[in-house]
OpenMM code with the backbone's topology and positions (N, CA, C; nanometers):
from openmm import Vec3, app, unit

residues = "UNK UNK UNK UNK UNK UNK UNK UNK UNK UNK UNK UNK UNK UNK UNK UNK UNK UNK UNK UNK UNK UNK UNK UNK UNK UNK UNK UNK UNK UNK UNK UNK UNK UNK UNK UNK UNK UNK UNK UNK UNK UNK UNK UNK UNK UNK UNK UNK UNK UNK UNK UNK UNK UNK UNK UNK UNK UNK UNK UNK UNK UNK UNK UNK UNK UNK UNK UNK UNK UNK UNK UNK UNK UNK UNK UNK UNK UNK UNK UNK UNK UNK UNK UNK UNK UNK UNK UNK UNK UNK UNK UNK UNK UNK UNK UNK UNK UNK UNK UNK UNK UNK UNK UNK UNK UNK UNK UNK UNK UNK UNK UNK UNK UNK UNK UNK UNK UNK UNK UNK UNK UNK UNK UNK UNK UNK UNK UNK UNK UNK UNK UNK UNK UNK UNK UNK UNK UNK UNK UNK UNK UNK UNK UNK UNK UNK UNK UNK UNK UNK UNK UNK UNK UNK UNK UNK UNK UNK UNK UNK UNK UNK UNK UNK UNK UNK UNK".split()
positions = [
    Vec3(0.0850, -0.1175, 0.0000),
    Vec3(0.0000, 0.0000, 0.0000),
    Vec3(0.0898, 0.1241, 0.0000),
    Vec3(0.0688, 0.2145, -0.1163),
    Vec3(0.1756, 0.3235, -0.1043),
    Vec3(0.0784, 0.4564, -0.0471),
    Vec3(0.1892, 0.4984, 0.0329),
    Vec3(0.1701, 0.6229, 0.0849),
    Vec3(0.1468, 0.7429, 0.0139),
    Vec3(0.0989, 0.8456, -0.0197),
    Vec3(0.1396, 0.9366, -0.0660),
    Vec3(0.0891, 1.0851, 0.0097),
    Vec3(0.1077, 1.2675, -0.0326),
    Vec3(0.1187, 1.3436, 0.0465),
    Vec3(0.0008, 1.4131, -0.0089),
    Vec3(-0.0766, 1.4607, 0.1039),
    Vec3(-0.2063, 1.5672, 0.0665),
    Vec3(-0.2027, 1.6313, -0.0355),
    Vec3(-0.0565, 1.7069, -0.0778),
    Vec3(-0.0231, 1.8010, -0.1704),
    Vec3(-0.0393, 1.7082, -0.3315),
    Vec3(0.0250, 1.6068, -0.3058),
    Vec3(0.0566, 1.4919, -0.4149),
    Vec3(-0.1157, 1.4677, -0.5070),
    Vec3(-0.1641, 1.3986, -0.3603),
    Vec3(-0.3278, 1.3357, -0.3637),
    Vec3(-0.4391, 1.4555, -0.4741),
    Vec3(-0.3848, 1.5652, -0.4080),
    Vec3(-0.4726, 1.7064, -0.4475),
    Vec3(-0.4797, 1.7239, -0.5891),
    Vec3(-0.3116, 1.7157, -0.5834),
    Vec3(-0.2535, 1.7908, -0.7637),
    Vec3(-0.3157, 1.6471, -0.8429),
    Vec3(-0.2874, 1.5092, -0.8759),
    Vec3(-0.3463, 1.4161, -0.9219),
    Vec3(-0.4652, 1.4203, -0.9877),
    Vec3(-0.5533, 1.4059, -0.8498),
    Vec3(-0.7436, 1.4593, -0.9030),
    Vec3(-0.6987, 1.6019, -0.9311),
    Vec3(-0.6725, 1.7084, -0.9586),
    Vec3(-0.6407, 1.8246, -1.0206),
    Vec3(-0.6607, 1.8231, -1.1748),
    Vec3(-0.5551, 1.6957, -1.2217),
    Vec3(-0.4984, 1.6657, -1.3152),
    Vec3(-0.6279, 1.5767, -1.3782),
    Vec3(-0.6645, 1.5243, -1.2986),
    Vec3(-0.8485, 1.4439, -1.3775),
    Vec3(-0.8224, 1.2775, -1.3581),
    Vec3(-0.7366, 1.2599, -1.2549),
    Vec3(-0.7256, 1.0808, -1.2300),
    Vec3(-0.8010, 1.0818, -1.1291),
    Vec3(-0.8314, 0.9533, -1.0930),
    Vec3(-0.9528, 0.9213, -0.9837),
    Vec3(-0.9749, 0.8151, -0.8984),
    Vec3(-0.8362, 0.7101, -0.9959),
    Vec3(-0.8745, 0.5704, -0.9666),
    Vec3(-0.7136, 0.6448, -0.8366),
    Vec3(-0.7586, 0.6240, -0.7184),
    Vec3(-0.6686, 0.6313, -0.5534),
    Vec3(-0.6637, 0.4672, -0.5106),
    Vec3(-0.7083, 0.3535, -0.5658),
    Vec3(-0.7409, 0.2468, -0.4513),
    Vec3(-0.5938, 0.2057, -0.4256),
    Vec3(-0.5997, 0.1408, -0.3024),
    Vec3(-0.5064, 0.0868, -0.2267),
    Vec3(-0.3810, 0.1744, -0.1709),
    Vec3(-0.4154, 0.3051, -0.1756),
    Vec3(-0.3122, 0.3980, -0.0849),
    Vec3(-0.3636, 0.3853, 0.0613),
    Vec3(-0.2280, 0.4393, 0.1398),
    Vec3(-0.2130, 0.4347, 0.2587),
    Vec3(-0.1853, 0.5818, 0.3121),
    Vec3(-0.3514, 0.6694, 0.3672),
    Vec3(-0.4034, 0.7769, 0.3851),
    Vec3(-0.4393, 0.8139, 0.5475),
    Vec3(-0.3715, 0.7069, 0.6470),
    Vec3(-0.4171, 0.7027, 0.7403),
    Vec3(-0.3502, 0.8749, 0.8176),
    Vec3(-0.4334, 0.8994, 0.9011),
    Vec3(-0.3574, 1.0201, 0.9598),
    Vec3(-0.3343, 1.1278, 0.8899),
    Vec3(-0.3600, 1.1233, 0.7829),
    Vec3(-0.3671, 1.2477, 0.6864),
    Vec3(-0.4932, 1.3325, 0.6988),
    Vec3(-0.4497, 1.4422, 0.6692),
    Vec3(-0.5554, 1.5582, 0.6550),
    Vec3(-0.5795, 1.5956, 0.5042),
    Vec3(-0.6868, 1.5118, 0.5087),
    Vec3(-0.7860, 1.6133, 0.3605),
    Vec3(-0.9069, 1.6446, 0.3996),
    Vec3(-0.9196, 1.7279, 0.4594),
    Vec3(-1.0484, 1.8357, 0.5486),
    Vec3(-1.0722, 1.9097, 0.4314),
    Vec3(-1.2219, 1.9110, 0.3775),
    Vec3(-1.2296, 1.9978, 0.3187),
    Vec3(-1.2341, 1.9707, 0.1480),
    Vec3(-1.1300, 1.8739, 0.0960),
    Vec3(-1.1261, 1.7842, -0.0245),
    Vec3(-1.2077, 1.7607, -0.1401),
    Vec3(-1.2197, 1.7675, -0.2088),
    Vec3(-1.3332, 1.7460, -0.3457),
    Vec3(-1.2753, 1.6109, -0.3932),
    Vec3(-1.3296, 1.4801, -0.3298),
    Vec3(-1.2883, 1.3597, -0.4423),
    Vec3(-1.4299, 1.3412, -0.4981),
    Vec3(-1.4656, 1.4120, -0.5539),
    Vec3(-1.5956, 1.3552, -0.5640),
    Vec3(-1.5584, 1.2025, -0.7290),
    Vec3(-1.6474, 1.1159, -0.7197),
    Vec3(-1.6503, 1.0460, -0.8361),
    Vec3(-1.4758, 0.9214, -0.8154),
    Vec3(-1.4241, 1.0070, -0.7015),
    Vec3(-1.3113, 0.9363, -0.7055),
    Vec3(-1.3275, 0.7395, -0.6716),
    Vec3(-1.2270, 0.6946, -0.6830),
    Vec3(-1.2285, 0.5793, -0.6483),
    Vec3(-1.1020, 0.5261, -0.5011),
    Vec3(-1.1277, 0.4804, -0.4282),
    Vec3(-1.0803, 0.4883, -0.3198),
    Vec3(-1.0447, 0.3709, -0.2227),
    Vec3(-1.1105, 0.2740, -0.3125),
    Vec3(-1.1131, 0.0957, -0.2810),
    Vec3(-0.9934, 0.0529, -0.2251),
    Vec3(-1.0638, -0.0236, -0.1157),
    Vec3(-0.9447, -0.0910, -0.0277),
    Vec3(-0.7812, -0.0047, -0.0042),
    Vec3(-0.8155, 0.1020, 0.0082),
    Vec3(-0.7583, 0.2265, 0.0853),
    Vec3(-0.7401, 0.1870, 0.2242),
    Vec3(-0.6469, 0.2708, 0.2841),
    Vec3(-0.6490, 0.3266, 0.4504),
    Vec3(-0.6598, 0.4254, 0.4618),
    Vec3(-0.7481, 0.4601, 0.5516),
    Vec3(-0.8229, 0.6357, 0.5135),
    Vec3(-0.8440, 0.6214, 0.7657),
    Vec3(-0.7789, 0.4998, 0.8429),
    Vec3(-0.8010, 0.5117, 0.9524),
    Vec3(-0.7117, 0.6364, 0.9914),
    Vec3(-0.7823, 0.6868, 1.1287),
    Vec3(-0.7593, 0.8283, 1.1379),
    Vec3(-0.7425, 0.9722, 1.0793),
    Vec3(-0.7862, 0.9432, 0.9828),
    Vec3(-0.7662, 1.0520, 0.8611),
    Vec3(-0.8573, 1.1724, 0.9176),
    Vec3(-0.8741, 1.2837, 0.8588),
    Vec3(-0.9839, 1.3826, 0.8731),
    Vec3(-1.0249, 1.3848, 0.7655),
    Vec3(-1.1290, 1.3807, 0.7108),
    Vec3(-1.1412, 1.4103, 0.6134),
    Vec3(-1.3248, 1.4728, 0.6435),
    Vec3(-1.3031, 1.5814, 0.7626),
    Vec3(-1.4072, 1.7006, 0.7327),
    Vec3(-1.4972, 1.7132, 0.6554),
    Vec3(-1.5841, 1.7721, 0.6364),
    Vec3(-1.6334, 1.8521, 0.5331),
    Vec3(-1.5741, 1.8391, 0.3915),
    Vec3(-1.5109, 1.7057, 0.3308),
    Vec3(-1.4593, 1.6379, 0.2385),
    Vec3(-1.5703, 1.6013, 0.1629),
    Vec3(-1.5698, 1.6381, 0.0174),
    Vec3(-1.6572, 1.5935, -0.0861),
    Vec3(-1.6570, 1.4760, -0.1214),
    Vec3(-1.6874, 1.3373, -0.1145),
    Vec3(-1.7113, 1.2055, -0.1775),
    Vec3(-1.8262, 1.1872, -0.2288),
    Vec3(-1.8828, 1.2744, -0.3051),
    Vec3(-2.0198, 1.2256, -0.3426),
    Vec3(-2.0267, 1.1608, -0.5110),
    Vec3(-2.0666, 1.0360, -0.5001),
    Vec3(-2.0458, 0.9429, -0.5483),
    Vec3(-1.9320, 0.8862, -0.5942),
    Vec3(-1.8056, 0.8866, -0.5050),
    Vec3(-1.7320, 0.8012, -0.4969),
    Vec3(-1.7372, 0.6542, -0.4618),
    Vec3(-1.6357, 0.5582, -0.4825),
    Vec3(-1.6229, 0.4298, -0.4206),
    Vec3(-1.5624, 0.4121, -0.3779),
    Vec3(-1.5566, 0.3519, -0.2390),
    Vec3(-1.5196, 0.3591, -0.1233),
    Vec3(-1.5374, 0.2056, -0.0918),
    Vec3(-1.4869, 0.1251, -0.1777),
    Vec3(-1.5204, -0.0145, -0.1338),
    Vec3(-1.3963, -0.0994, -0.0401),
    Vec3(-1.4303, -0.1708, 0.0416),
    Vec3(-1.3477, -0.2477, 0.1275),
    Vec3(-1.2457, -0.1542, 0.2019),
    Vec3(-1.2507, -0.0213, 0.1949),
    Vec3(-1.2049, 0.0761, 0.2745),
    Vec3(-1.1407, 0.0531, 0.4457),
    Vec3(-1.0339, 0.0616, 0.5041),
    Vec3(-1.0279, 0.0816, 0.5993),
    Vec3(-1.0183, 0.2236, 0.7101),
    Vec3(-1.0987, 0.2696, 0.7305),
    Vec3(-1.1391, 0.4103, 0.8026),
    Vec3(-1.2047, 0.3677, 0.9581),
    Vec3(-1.0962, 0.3742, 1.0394),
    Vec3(-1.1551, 0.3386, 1.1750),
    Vec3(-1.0707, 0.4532, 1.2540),
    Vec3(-1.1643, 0.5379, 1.3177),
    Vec3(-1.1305, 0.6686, 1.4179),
    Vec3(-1.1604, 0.7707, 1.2894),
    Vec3(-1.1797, 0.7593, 1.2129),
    Vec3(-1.1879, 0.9046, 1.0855),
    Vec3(-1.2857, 0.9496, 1.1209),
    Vec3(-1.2154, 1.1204, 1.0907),
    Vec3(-1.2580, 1.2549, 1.0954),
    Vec3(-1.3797, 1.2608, 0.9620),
    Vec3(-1.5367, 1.1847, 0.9578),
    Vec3(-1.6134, 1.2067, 0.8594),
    Vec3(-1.7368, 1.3779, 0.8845),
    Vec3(-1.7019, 1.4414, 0.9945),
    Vec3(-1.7910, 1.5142, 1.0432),
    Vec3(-1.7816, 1.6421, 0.9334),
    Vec3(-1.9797, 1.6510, 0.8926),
    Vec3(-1.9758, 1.6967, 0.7827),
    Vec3(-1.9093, 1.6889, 0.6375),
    Vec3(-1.9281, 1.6153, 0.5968),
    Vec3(-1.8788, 1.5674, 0.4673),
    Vec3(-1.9443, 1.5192, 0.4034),
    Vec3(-1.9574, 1.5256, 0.2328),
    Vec3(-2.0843, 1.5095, 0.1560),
    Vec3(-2.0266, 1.3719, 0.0993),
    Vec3(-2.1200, 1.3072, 0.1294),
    Vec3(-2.1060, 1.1493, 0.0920),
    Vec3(-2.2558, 1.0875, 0.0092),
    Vec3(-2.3232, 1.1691, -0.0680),
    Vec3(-2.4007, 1.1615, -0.1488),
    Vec3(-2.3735, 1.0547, -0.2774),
    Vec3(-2.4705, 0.9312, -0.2283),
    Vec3(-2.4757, 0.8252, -0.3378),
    Vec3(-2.2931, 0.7963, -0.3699),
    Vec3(-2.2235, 0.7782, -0.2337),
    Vec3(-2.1013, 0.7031, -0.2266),
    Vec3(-2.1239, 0.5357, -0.1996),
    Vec3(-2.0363, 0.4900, -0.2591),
    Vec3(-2.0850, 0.3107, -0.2663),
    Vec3(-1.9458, 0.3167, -0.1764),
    Vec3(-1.9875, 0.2285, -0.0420),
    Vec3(-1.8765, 0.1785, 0.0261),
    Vec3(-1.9359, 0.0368, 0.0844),
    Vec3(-1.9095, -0.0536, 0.0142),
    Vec3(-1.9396, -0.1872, 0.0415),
    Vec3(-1.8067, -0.2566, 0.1549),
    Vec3(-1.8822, -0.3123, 0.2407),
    Vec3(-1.7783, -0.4039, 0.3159),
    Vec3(-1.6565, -0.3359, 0.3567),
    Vec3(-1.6994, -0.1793, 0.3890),
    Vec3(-1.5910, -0.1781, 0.4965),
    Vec3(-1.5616, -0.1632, 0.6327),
    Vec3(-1.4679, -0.0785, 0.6661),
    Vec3(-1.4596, -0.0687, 0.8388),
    Vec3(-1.4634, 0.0330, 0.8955),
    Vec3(-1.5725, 0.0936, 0.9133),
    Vec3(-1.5852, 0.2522, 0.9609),
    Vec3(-1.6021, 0.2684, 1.1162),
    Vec3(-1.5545, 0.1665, 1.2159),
    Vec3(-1.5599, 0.1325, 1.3606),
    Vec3(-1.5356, 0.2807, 1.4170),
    Vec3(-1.6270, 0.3577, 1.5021),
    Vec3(-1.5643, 0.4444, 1.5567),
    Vec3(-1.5643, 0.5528, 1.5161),
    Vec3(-1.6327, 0.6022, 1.3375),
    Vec3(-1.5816, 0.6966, 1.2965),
    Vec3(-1.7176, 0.7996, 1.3363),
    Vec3(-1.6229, 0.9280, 1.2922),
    Vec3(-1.7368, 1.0464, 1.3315),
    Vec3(-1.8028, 1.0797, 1.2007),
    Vec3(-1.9131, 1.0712, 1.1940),
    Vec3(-1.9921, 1.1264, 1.0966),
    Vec3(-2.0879, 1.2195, 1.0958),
    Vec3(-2.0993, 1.3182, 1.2012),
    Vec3(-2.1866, 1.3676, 1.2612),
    Vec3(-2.1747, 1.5121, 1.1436),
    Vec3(-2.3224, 1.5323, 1.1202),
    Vec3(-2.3549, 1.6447, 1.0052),
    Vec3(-2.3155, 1.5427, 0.9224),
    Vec3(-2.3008, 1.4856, 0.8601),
    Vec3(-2.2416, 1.4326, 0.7092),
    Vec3(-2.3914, 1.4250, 0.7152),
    Vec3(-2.3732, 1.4317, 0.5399),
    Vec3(-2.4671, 1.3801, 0.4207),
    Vec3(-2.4411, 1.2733, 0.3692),
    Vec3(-2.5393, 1.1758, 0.4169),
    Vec3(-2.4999, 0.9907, 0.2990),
    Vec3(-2.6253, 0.9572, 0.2248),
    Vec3(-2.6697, 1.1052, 0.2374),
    Vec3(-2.8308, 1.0312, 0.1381),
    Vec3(-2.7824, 0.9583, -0.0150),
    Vec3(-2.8881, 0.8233, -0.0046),
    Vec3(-2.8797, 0.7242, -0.1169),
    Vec3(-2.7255, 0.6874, -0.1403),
    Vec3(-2.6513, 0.6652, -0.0103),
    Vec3(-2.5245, 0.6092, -0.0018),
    Vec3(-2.5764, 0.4693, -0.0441),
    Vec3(-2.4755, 0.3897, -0.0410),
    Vec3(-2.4529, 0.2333, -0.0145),
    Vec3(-2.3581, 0.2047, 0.0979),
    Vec3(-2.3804, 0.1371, 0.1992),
    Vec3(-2.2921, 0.0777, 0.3234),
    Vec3(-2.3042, -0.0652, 0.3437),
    Vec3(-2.3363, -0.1296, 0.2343),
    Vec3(-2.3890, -0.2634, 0.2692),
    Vec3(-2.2746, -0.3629, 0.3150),
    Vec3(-2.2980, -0.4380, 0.4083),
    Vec3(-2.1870, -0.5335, 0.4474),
    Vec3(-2.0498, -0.4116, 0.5168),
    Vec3(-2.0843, -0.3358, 0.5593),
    Vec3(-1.9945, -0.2432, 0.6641),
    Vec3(-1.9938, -0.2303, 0.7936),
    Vec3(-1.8803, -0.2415, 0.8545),
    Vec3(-1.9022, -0.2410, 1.0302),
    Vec3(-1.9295, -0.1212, 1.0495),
    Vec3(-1.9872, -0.0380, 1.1197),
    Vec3(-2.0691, 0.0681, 1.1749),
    Vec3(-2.0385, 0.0265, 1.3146),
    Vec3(-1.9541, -0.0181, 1.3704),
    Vec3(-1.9670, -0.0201, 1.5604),
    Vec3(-1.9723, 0.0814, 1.5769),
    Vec3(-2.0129, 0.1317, 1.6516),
    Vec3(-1.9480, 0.2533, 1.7754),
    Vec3(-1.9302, 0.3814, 1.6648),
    Vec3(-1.9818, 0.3909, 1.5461),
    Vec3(-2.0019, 0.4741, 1.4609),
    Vec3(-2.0503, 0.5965, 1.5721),
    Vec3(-2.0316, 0.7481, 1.5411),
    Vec3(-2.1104, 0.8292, 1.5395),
    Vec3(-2.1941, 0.9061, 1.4437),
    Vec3(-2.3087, 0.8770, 1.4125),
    Vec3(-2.3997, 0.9663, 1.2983),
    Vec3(-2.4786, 1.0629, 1.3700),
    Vec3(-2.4589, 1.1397, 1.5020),
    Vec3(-2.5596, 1.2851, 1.5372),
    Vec3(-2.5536, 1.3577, 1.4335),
    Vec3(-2.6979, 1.3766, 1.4115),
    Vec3(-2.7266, 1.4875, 1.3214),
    Vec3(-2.6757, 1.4735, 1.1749),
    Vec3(-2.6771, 1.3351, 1.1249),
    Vec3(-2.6198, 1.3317, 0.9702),
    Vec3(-2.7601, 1.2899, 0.9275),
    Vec3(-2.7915, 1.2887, 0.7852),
    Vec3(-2.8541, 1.2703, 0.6639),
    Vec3(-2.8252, 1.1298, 0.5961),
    Vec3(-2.8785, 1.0221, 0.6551),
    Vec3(-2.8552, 0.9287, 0.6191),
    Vec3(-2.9918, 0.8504, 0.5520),
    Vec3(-3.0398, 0.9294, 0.4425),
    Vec3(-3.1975, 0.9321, 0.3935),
    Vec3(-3.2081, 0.7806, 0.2751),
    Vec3(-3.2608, 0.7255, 0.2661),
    Vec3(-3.2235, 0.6118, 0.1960),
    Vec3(-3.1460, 0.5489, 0.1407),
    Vec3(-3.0738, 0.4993, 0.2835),
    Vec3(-2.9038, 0.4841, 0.2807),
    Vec3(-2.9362, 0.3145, 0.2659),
    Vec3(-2.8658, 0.2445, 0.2088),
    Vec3(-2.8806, 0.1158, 0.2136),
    Vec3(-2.7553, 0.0208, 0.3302),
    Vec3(-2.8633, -0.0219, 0.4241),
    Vec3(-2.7711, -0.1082, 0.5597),
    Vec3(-2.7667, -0.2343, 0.5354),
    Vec3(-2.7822, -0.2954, 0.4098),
    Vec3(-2.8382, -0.4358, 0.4440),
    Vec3(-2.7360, -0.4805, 0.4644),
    Vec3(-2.6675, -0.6099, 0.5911),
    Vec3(-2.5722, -0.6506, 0.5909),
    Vec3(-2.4936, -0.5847, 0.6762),
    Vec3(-2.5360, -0.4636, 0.7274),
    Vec3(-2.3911, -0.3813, 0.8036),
    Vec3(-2.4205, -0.4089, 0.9599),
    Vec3(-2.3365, -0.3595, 1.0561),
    Vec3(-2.3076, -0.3918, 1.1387),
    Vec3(-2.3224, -0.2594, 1.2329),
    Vec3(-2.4550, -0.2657, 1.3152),
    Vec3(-2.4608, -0.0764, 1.4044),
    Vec3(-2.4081, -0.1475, 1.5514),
    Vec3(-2.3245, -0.1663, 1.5507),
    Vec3(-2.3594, -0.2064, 1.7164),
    Vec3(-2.3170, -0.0711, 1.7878),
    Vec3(-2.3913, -0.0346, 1.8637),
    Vec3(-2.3785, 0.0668, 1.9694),
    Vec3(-2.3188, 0.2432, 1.8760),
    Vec3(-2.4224, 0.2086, 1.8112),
    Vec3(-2.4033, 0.3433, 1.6890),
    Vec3(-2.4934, 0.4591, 1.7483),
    Vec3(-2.4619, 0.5659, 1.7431),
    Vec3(-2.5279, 0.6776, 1.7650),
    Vec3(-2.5990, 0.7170, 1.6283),
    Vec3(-2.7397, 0.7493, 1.6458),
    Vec3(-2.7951, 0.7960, 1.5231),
    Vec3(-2.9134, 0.8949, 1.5983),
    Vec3(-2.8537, 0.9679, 1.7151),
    Vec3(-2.9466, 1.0383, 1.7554),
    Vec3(-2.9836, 1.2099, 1.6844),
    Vec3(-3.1094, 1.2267, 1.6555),
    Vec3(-3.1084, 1.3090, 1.5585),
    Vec3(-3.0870, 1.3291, 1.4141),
    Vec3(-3.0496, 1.1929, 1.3805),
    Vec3(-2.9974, 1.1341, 1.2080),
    Vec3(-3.1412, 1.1456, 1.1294),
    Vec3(-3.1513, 1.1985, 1.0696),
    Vec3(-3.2429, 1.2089, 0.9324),
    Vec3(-3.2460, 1.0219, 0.8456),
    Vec3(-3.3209, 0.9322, 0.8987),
    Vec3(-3.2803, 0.7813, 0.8670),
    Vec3(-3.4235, 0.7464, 0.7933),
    Vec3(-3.4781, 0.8575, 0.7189),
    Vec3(-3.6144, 0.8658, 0.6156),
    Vec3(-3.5604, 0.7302, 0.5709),
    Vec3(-3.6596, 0.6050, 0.5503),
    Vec3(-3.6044, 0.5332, 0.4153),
    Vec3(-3.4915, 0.4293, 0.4277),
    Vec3(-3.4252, 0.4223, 0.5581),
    Vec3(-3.2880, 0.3452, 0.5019),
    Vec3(-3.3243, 0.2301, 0.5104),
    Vec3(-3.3040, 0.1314, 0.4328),
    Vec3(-3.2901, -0.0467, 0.4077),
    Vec3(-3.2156, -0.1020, 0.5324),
    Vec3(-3.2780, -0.1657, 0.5442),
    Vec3(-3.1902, -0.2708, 0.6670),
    Vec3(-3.2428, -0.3978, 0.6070),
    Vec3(-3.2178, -0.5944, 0.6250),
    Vec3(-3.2010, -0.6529, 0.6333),
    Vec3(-3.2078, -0.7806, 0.7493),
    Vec3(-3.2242, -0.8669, 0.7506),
    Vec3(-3.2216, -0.9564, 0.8908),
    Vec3(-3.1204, -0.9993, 0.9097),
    Vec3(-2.9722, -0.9442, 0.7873),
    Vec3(-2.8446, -0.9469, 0.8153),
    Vec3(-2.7695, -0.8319, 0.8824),
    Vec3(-2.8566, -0.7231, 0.8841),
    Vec3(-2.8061, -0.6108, 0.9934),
    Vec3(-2.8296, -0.6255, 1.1230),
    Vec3(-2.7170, -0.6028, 1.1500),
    Vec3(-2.7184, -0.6026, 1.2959),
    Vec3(-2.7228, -0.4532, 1.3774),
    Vec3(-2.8635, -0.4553, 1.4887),
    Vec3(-2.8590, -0.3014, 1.5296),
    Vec3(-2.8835, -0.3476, 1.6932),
    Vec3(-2.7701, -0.4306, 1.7676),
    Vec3(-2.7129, -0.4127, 1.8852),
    Vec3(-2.6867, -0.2802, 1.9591),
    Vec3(-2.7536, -0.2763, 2.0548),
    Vec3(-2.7348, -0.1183, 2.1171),
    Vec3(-2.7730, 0.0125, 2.0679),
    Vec3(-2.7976, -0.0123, 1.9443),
    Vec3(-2.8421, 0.1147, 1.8664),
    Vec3(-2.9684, 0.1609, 1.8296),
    Vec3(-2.9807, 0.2761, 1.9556),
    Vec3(-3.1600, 0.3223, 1.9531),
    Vec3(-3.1500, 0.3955, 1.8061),
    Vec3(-3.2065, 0.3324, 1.7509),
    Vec3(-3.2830, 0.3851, 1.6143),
    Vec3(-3.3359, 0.4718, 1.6239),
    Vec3(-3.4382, 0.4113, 1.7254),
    Vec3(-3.5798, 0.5336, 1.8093),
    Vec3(-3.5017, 0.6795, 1.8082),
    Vec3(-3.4093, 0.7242, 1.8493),
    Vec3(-3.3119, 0.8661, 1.8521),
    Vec3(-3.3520, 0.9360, 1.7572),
    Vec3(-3.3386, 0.8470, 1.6350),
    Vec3(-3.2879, 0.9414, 1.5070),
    Vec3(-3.4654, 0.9935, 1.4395),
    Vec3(-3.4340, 1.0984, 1.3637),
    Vec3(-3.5924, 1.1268, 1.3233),
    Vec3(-3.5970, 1.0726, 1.1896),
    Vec3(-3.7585, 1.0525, 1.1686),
    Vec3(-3.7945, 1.0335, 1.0398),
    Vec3(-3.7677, 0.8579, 1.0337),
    Vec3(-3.7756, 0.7743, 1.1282),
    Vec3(-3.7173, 0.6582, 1.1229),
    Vec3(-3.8281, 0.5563, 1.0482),
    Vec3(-3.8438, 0.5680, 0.8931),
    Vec3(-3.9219, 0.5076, 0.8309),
    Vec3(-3.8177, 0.4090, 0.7655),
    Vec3(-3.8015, 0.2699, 0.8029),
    Vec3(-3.7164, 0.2260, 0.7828),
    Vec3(-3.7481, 0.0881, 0.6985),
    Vec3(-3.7203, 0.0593, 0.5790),
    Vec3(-3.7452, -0.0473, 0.5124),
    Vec3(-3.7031, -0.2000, 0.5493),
    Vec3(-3.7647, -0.2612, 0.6512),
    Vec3(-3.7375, -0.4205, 0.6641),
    Vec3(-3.7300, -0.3903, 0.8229),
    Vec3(-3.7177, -0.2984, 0.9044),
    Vec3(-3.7067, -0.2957, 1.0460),
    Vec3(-3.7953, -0.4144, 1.0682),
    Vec3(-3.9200, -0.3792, 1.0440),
    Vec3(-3.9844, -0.5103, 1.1255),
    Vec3(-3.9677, -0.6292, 1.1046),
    Vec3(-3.8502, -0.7130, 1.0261),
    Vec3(-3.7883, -0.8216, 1.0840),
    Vec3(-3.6888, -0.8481, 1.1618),
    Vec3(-3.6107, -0.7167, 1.1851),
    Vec3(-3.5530, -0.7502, 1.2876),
    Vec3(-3.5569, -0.6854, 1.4384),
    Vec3(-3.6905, -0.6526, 1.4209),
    Vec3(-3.7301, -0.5857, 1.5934),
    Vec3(-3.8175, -0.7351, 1.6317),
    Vec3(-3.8599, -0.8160, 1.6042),
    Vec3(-3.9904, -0.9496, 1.6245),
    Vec3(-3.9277, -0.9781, 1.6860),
] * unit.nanometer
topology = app.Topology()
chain = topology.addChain("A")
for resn in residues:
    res = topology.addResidue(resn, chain)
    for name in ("N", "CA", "C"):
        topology.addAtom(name, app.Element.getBySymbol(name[0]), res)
């Protein structure tokens, strides 16, 4: 996994490339960032900031991001299948009509994000904060797991398939 420098990452997508997968981004600061459309697969993005960072409709697949800085950041119709977002802050972000399917979500924080027909099937909330989350619509599954995680918190909790796994 190669490393490379904010300055590096920036000028690249500058230049109109997109395909990033398999760099090693941990601890870096891209607060603020426009990847939008980028590709980002099976990356390390743990501890990163990435703020108020544009990903909207990027891919973000098999990603490792555990402790990341997601607070406020537009993640609009981003596909991140199967990864590891344990821990991260997402609070204010936008993930309307994301994909998260098959993603750990532990100990996630989502206060106050936009997570409007986000697709969960398969992911993993255990002890997730979604208090105040905008969760209009999101898909869940009888393969999601929502251990510890009052749903009830978040508003708008019209949630597609809940009632198989509240019975």
């Amino acid at each position: 996994m190669a490393k490379i420098t904010r300055e590096e990452l920036l000028a690249r997508y500058a230049a109109g490339e997109r395909d990033f997968s398999e760099l090693d981004l941990g601890w870096t600061d891209l607060s603020g960032a426009n990847f939008t459309q980028a590709r980002l697969g099976q990356s390390n993005l743990s501890r990163a900031n990435l703020s108020g960072a544009n990903f909207s409709r990027a891919n973000l697949n098999n990603i490792t991001a555990k402790n990341t800085n997601f607070r406020n950041a537009d993640l609009r119709k981003a596909y991140i299948q199967s990864a590891n977002l344990t821990e991260s802050n997402f609070e204010g972000a936008n993930l309307c009509n994301a994909f998260l399917g098959d993603s750990d979500l532990s100990r996630a924080n989502f206060e106050g994000a936009i997570l409007k027909y986000v697709d969960l099937c398969g992911t993993g909330l255990i002890d997730t904060n979604l208090r105040n989350a905008d969760i209009e619509g999101v898909n869940v599954r009888e393969e999601t797991v929502l251990d510890g995680t009052k749903y009830w918190e978040a508003i708008n909790y019209a949630i597609s398939g809940i009632d198989n796994l509240i019975e």
